[in-house]
Residue frames relative to the residue before (quaternion, step in Angstrom):
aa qw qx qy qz dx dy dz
X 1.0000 0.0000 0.0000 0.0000 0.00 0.00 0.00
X 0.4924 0.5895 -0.4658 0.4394 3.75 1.07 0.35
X 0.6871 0.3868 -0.3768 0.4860 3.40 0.37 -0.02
X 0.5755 -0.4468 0.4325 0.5312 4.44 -1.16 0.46
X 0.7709 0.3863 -0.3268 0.3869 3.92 0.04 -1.26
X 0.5083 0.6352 -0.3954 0.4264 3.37 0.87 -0.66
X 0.6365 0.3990 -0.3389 0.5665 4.08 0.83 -1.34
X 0.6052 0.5802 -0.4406 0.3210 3.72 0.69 -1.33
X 0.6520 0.5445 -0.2773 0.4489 3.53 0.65 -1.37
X 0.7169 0.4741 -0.2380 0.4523 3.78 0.58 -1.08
X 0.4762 0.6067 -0.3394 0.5384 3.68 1.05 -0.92
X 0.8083 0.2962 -0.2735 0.4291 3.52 -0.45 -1.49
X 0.6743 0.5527 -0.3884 0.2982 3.66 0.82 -0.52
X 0.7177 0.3913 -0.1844 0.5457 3.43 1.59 -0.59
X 0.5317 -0.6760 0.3106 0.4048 3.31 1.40 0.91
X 0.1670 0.8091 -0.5232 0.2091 3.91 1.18 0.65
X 0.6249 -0.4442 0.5408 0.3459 3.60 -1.31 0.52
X 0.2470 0.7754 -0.5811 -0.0047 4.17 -1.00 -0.28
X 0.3512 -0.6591 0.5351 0.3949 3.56 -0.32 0.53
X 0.6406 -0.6560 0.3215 0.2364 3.19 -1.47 0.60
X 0.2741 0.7772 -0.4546 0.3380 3.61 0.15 1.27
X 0.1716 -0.7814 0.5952 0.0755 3.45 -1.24 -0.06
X 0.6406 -0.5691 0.4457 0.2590 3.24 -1.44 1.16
X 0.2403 0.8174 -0.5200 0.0616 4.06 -0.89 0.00
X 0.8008 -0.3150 0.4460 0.2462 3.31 -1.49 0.04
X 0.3362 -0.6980 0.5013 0.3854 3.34 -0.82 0.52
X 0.5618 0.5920 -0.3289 0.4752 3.87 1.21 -0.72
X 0.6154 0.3166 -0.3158 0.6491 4.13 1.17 -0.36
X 0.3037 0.7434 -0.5254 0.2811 4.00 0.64 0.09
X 0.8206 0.4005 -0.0507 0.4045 3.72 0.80 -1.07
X 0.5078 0.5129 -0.1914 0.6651 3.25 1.81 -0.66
X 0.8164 0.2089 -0.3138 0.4374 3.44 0.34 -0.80
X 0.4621 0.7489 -0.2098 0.4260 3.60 1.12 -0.32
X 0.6156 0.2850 -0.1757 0.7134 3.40 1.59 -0.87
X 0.6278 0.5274 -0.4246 0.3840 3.97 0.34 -0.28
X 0.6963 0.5388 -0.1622 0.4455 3.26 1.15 -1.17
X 0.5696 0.6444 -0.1934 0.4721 3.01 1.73 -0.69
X 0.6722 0.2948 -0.2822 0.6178 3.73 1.49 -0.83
X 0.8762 0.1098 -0.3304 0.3333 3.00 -0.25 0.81
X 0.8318 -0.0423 -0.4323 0.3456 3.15 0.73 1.70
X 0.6718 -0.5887 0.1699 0.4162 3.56 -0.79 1.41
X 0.8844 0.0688 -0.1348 0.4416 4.03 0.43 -0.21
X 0.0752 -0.7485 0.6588 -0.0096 3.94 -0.72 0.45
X 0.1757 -0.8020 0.5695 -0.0415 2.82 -1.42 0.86
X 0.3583 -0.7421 0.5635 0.0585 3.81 -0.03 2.04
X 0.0615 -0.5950 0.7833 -0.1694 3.72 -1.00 1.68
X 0.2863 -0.5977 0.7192 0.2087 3.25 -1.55 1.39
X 0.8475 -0.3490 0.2731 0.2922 3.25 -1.64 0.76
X 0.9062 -0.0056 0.1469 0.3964 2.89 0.50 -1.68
X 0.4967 0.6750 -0.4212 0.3467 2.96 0.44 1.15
X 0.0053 0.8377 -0.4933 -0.2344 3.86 -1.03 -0.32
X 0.6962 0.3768 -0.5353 0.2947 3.15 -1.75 -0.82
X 0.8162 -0.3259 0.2566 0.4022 3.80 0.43 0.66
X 0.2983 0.8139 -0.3494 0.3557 3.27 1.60 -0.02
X 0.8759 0.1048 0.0768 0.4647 3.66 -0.80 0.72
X 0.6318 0.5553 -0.4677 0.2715 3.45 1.16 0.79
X 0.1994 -0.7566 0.6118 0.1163 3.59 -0.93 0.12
X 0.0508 -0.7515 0.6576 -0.0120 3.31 -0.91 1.42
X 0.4665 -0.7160 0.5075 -0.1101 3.42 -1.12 1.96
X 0.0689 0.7534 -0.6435 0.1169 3.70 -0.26 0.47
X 0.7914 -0.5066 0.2733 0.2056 3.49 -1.32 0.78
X 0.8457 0.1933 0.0415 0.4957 3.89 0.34 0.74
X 0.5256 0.5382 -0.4410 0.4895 2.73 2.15 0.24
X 0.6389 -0.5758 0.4235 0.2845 2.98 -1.92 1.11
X 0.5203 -0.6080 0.4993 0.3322 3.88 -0.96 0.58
X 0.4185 -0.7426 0.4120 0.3219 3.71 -0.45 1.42
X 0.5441 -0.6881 0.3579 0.3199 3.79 -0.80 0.83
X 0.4036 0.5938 -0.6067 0.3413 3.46 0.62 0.57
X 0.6593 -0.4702 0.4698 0.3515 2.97 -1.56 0.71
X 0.6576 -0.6202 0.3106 0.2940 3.75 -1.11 0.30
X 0.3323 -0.7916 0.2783 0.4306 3.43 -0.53 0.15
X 0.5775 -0.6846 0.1153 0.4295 3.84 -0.94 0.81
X 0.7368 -0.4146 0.1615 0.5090 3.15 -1.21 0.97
X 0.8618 0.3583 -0.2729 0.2332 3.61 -0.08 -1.69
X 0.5264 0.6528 -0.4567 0.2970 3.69 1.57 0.18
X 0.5940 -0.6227 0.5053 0.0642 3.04 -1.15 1.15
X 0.0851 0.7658 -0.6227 0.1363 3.87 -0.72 1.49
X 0.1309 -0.6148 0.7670 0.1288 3.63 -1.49 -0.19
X 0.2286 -0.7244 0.6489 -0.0426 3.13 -1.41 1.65
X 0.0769 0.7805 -0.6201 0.0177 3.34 -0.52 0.36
């Protein structure tokens, strides 16, 4: 439970509230990032580990992808 997907995973097991999102890959980061995207106007990309607000990025329809380079495939996020 130290990690965002880790709570995600625990939540759903104790029938917790969770906005509607899913743990993933940095390589599924973009795929899942545009799905989430049709069908609702803003989302908001949390590395795995990390807090106090650290390392988020909140996405809204039609925004351009930020020009850094991607992140590497095997890191580990939760979109929501």
């Amino acid at each position: 439970m130290n990690t965002k997907s880790g709570f995600r995973t625990t939540a759903q097991s104790l029938g917790l509230r969770l906005p509607h999102g899913r743990a993933c890959a940095g390589a599924e980061l973009d795929q899942l990032t545009t799905a989430l995207l049709a069908s609702h106007r803003r989302v908001v990309l949390k590395t795995d580990r990390s807090a106090g607000g650290h390392g988020l990025h909140f996405v809204s329809r039609g925004d351009r992808p930020p020009p850094s380079s991607p992140p590497p495939p095997e890191s580990r996020w939760v979109v929501e």
